[in-house]
C-alpha positions as CSV (number, residue, x, y, z in Angstrom):
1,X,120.4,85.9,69.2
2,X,119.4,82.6,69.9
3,X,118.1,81.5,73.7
4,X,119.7,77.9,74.3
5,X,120.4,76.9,77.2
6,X,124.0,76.5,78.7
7,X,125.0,73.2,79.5
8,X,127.6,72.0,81.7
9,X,130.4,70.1,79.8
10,X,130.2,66.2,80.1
11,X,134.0,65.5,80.7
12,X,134.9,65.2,84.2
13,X,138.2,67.6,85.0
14,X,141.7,65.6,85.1
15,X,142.7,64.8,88.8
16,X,145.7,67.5,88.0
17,X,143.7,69.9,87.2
18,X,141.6,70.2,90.1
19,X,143.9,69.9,92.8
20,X,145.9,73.0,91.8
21,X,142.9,75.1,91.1
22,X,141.8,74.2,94.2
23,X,145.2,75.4,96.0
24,X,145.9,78.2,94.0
25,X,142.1,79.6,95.0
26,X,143.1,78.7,98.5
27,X,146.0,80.3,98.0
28,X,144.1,84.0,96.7
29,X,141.8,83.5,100.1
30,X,144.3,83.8,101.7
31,X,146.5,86.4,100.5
32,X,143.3,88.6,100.1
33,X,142.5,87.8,103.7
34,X,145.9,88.6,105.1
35,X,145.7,91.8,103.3
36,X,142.2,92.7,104.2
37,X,143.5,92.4,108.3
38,X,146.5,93.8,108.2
39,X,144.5,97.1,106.6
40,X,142.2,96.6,109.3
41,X,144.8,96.9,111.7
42,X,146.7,100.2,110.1
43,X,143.2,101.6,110.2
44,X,142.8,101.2,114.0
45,X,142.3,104.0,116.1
46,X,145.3,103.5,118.2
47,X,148.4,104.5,118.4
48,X,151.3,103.1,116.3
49,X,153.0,100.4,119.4
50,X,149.7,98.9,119.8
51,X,149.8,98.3,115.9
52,X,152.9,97.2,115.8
53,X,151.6,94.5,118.1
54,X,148.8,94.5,116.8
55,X,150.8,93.5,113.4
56,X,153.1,91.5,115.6
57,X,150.8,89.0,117.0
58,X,149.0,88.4,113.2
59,X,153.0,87.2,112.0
60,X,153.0,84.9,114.9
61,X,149.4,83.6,114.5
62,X,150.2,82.9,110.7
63,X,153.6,81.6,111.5
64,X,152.5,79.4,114.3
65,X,149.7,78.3,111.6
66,X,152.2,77.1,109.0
67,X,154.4,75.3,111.8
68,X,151.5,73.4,112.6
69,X,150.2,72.1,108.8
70,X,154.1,71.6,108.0
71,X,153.8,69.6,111.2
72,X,150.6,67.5,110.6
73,X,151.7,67.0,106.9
74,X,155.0,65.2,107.8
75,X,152.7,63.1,110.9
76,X,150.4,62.2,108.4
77,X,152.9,61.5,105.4
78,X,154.8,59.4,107.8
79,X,151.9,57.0,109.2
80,X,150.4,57.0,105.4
81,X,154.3,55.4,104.8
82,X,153.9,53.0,107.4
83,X,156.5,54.9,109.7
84,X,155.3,55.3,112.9
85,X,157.5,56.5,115.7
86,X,157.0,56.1,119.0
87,X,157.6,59.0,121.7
88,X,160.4,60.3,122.8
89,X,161.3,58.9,126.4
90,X,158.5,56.5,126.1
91,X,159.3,53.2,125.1
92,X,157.1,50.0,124.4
């Protein structure tokens, strides 16, 4: 067997590439995450309603997280366009 050493490659990764690794890792985290507390909650000592709510309140913080990124993308895509709106019942 011969020792050489590794070496990195020298070509950079396409700007595709990249991007989707990075999301579809992001994506994993998160799934495994979810996963990991939800069993965490089914194996609290406590009785099935206080799971349930238990369960309950993770839906909402997940949901409630998703409303606000959808939110914050279409703000951001929006001023990045040039759009900006102002206020409701404000007016300049």
């Amino acid at each position: 067997m011969r020792n050489e050493a590794v070496t990195m490659s020298s070509r950079p990764m396409s700007s595709v590439q990249l991007p989707s690794l990075r999301i579809s890792f992001l994506h994993i985290t998160f799934a495994l995450a979810f996963a990991l507390v939800g069993c965490g909650i089914v194996a609290l000592p406590l009785d099935w309603p206080l799971r349930g709510g238990s369960g309950a309140g993770l839906v909402a913080l997940v949901w409630s997280s998703f409303t606000l990124a959808e939110t914050m993308s279409l703000l951001s895509r929006n001023l990045a366009r040039g759009r900006r709106q102002s206020p409701v019942g404000r007016r300049a």
